[in-house]
C-alpha positions in Angstrom: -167.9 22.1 72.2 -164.6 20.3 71.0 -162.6 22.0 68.1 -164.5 19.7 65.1 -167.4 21.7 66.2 -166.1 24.7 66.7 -164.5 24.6 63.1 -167.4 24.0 61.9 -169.7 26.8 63.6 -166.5 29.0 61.8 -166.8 27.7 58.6 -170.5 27.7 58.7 -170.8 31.4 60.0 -168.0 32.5 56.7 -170.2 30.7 54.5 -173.3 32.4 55.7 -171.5 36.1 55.7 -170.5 35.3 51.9 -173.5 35.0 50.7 -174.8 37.9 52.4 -172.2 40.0 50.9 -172.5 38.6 47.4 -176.2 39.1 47.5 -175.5 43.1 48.3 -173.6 42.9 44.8 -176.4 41.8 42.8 -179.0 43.8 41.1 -182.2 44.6 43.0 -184.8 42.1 42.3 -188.2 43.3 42.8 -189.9 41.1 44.8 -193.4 39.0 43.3 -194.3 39.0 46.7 -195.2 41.4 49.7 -193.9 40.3 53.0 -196.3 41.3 55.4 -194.5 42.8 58.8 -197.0 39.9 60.9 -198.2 36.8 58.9 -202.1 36.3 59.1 -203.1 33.7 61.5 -204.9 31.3 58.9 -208.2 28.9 60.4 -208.3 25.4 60.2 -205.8 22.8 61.2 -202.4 22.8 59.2 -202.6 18.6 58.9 -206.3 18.8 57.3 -205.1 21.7 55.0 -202.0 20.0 53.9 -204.1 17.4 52.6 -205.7 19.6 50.1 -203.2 22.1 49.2 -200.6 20.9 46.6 -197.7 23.2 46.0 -196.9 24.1 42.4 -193.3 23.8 41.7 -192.7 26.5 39.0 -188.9 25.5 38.8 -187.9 21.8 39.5 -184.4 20.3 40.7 -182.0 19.3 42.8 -181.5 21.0 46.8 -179.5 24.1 46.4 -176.8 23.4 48.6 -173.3 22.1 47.5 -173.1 18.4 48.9 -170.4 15.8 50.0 -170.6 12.0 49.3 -173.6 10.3 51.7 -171.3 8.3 53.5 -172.0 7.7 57.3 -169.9 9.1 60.1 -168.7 7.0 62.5 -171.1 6.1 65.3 -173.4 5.8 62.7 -175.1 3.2 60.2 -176.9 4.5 57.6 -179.9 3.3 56.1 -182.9 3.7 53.6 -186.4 4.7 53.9 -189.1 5.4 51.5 -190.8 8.9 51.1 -193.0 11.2 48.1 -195.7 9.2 46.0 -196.2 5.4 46.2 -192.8 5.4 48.1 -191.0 6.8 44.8 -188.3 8.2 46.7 -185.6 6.1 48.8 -183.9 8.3 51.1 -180.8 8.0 52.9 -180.4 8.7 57.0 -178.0 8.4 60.0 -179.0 6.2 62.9 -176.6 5.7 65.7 -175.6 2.5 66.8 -176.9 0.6 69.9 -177.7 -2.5 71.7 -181.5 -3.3 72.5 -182.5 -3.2 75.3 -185.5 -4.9 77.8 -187.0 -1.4 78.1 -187.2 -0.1 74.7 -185.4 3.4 74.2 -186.2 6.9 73.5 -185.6 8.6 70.2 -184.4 11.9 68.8 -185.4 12.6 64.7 -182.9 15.6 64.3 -183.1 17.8 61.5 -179.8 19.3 59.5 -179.5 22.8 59.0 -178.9 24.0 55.5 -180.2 22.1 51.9 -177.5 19.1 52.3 -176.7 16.6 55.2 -172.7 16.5 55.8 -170.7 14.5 58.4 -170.5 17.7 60.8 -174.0 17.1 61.3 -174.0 14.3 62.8 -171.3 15.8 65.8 -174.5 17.8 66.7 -176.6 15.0 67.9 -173.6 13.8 70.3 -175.2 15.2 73.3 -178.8 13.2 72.2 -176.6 10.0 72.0 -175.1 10.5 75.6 -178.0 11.0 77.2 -179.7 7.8 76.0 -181.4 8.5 72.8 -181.2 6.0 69.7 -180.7 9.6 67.1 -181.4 9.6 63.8 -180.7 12.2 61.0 -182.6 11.9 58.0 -181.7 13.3 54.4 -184.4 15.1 52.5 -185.7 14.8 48.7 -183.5 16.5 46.3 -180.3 16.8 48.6 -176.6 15.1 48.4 -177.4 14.1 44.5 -180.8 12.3 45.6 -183.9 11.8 43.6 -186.8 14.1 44.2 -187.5 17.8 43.4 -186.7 20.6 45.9 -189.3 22.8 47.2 -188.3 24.5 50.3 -190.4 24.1 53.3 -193.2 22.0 51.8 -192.7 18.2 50.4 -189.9 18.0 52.6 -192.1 17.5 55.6 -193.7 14.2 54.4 -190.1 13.1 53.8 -189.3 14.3 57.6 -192.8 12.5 58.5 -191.8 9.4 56.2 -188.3 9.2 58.3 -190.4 9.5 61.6 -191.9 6.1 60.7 -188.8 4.6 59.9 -187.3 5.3 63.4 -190.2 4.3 65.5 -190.3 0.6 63.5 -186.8 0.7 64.5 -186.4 -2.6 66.4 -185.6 -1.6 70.3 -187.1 2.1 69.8 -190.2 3.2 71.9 -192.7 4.5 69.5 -194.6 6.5 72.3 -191.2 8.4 73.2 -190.1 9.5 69.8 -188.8 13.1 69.7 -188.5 15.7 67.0 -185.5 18.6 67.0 -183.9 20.5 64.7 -181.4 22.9 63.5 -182.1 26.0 61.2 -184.1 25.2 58.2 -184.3 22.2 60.4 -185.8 24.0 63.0 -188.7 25.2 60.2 -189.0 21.9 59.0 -189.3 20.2 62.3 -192.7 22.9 63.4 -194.1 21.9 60.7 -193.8 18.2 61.0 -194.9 18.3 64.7 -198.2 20.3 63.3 -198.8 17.7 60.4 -198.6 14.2 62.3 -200.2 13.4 66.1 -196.7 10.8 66.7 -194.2 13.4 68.5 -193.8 13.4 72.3 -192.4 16.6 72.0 -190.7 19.3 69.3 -187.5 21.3 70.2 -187.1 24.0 67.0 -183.6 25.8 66.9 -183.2 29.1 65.6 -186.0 27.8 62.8 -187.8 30.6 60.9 -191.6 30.5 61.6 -192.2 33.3 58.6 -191.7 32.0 55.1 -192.5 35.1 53.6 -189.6 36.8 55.5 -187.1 33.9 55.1 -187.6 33.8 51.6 -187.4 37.3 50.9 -183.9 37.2 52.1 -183.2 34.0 49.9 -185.1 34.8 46.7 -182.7 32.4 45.0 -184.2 29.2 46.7 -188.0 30.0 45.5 -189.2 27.2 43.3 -192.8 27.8 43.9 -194.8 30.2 42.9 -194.2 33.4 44.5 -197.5 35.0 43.4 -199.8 33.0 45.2 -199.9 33.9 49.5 -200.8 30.1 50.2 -197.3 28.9 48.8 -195.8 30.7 51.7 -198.5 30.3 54.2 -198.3 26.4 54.0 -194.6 27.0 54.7 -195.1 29.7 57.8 -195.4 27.8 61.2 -196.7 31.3 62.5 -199.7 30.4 60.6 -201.0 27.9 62.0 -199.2 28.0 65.3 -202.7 26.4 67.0 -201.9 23.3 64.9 -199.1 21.9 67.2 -200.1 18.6 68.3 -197.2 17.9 70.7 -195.3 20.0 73.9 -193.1 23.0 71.6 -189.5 24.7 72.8 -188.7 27.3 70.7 -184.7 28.5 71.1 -182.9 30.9 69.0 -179.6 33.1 69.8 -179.6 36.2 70.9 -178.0 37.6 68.1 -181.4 36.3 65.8 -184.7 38.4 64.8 -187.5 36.2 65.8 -191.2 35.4 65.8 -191.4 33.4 68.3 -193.5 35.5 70.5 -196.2 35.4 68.5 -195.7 31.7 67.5 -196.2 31.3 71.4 -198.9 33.8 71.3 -201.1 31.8 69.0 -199.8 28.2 69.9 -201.2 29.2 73.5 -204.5 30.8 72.1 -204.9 27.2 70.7 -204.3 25.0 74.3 -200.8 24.0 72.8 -198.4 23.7 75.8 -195.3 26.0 74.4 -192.4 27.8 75.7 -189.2 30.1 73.9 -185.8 30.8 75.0 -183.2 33.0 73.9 -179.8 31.9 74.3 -176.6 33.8 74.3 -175.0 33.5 70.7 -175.8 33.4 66.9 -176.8 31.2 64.9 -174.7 29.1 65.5 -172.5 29.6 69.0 -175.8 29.3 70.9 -176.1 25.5 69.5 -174.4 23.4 72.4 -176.7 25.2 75.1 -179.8 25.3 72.8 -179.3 21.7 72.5 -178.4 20.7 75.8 -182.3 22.6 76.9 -183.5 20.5 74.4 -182.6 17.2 76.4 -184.0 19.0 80.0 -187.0 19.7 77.9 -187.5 16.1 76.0 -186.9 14.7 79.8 -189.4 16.9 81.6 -192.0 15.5 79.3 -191.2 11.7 79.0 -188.1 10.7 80.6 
């Protein structure tokens, strides 16, 4: 990893242990919500019940996350695509230059970690790029002083599916080997797109958090929905509906991370999903170049 990167897995990792510490200052909230110590397993297929569930927003704005201007990094061009009701929303993304081709070439959607894209993101997907993959990076609804209303875990994935369809029109890009990663909140985001659409070759999650309940219990501050009603957060769990992945799953996480991702596999297998974990030496963040290189091995093994 060169130093950019290795800057930012510092800075990253302070900004993390901040708010950790600041949150052991506050007054103790009691939680609206019970966080149960294994999500129930829900029935029926996570793409037929996002259909009918609609997530009531109790608080609406902008993305948490402080945010730098939406300028594109270089390698990159950046572009608009159209996401949220009647195509309401125009959404910025990162694609990575290149040259068609008379074969037309793989692609990587990669998710950002965090609530805001910023130009360290996109020396993530470097590894994607040298291996052959046209990249993308999509921004989400509500983030980097965009239109739309945040709602953690939930609208966000038709914006990530809206994204998907802009990258496979791409002229030059297979459609059939279009791939699906991500980082963090990424990683969440990217499960449950891959269980919400039938158009991903394969899904490589990093250190994502299958358990909304937990994740938000740790990041009260970030609930917009409301808290008193178990669907919001099952419709937001991939451990949930872990039998609704309709593509090959990697799950990675560092060593240093508490994880479901046994019982993700657990269920996912239960369902005929083809999925396999790792656990890679680091944290959150210092496992990334490995977890990312796997990723690649894994996106080859199933459609070179």
């Amino acid at each position: 990893m060169n130093a950019p990167k290795e800057s930012l897995c510092f800075t990253r990792r302070r900004t993390v242990l901040a708010a950790l510490g600041a949150s052991l200052l506050l007054p103790q909230i009691a939680s609206a919500f019970e966080v149960p110590a294994e999500p129930e397993e829900m029935s029926g297929d996570y793409e037929e019940e996002r259909r009918k569930f609609r997530t009531h927003l109790i608080k609406k704005g902008p993305a948490p996350d402080k945010y730098e201007p939406l300028v594109a990094p270089p390698g990159a061009d950046r572009i608009f695509f159209r996401s949220g009701y009647g195509g309401e929303l125009e959404l910025v993304a990162w694609v990575s230059r290149y040259q068609r081709t008379l074969k037309p070439r793989p692609a990587v959607l990669f998710l950002h970690g965090g609530n805001a894209i910023g130009q360290d993101d996109w020396t993530l997907v470097d590894p994607f790029i040298g291996a052959g993959y046209v990249v993308m990076i999509p921004s989400l609804r509500g983030e980097n002083g965009q239109k739309g209303n945040f709602s953690g875990f939930y609208d966000e994935v038709d914006d990530v599916l809206a994204a998907s369809d802009r990258l496979r029109h791409l002229p030059g890009v297979d459609p059939h080997r279009m791939f699906l990663a991500g980082h963090s909140i990424g990683g969440t985001l990217a499960m449950l797109a891959a269980m919400s659409a039938e158009r991903f070759r394969a899904v490589a999650p990093i250190s994502g958090d299958p358990d909304a309940f937990a994740f938000f219990d740790h990041d009260r501050k970030d609930i917009r929905f409301d808290d008193k009603n178990p669907r919001e957060f099952q419709m937001r769990s991939p451990v949930c509906y872990a039998h609704s992945f309709k593509c090959p799953v990697r799950i990675t996480h560092g060593t240093e991370a508490t994880h479901l991702s046994g019982l993700v596999a657990k269920r996912a297998l239960a369902g005929g999903v083809r999925i396999e974990t790792a656990v890679v030496t680091g944290d959150h963040f210092a496992a990334l170049p490995t977890e990312i290189a796997q990723s690649i091995q894994f996106f080859k093994s199933v459609a070179a």
